[in-house]
C-alpha positions as CSV (number, residue, x, y, z in Angstrom):
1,X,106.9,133.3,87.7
2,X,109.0,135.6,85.8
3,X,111.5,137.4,87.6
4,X,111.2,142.0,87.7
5,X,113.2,143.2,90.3
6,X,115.8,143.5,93.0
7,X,115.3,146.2,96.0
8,X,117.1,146.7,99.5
9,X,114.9,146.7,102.3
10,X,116.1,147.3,105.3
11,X,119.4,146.2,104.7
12,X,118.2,143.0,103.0
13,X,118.5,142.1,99.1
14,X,114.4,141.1,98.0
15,X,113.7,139.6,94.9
16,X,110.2,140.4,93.5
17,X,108.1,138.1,91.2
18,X,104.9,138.1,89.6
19,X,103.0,136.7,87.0
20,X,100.3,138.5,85.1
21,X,98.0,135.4,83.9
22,X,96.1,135.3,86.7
23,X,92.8,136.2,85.0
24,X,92.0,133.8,83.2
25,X,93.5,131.0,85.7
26,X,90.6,128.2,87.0
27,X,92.2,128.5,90.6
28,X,92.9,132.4,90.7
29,X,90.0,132.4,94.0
30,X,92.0,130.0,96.2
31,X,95.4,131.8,95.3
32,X,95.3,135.2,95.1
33,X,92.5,138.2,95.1
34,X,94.3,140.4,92.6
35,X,94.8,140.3,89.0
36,X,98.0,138.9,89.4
37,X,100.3,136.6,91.8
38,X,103.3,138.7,93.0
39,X,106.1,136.9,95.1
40,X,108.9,138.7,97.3
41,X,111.7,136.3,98.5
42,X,115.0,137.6,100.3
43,X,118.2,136.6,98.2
44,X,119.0,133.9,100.5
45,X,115.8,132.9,101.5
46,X,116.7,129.1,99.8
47,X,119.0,128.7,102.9
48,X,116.7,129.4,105.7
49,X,113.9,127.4,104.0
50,X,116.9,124.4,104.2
51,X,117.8,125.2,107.5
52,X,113.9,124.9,108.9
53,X,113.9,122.4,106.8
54,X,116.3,120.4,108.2
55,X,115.5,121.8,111.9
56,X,112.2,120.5,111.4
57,X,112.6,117.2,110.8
58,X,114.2,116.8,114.2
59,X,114.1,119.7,116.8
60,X,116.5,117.3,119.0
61,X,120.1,119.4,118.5
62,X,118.5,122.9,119.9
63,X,117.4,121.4,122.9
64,X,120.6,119.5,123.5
65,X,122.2,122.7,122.3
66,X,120.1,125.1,124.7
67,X,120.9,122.7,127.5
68,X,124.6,122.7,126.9
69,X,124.8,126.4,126.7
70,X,122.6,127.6,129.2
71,X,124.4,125.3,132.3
72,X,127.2,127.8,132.3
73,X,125.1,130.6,132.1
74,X,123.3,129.1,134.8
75,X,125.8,129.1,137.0
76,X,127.6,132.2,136.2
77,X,124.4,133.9,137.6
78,X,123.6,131.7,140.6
79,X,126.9,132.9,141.6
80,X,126.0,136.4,141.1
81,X,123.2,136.1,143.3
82,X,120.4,135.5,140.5
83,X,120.3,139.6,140.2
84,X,122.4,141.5,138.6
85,X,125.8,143.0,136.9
86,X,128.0,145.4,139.8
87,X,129.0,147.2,137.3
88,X,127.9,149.9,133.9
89,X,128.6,150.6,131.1
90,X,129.3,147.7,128.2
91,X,132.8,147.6,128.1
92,X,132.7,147.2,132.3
93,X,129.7,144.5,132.0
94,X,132.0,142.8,129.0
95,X,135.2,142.6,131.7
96,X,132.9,141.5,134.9
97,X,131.2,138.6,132.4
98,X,134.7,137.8,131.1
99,X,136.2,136.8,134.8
100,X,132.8,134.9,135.7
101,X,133.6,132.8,133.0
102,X,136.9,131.9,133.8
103,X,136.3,131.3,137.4
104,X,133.5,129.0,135.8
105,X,136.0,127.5,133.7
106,X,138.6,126.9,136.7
107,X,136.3,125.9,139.0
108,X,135.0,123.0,136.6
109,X,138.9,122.5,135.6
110,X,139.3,121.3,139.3
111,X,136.4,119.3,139.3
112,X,137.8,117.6,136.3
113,X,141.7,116.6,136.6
114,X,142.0,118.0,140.6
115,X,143.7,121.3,141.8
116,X,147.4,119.5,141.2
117,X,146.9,118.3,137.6
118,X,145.8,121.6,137.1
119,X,148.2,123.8,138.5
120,X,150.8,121.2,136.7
121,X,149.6,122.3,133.4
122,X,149.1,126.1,134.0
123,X,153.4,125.6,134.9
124,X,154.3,123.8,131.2
């Protein structure tokens, strides 16, 4: 393939191919129905194909992954009553999501090392 162009696409660097011998190639029916084979590939496109690469051969860290991050989350909004935010406004919801984490936090703080360990190492 012999390498044309570069053009932004929605933010996104794309790299276009093509080659023009596809006329006279023995297996132009089962590749392509046009006179020649073009290729677009994003600029970093070689990464992602690594990364599903590598995700593919075992799919075990997002599920260990998902599990470990959604416990917290979990929580956070069985405590809120499985519903809702109180308040509006992204900067407000940002706030009201920050102090439901750290009472998560402390609350599993205690469960840890117990309310005097803890309180021990808030004072140093």
């Amino acid at each position: 393939m012999t390498y044309r162009r570069t053009s932004d696409e929605r933010g996104l660097q794309v790299r276009r191919s093509w080659v023009n011998g596809c006329r006279t190639c023995p297996v132009q029916s089962r590749c392509t129905p046009g006179t020649e084979r073009r290729i677009t590939r994003w600029e970093h496109e070689d990464l992602a194909d690594a990364a599903r690469g590598r995700l593919g051969c075992d799919p075990d860290p997002i599920t260990l992954r998902r599990g470990a991050v959604e416990h917290p989350f979990g929580t956070i909004k069985a405590w809120m009553s499985a519903t809702h935010f109180l308040t509006w406004r992204l900067k407000n919801v940002r706030s009201e999501m920050a102090l439901q984490a750290l009472a998560c936090n402390i609350k599993r703080m205690v469960a840890l090392i117990s309310i005097r360990r803890l309180m021990v190492a808030i004072q140093t």
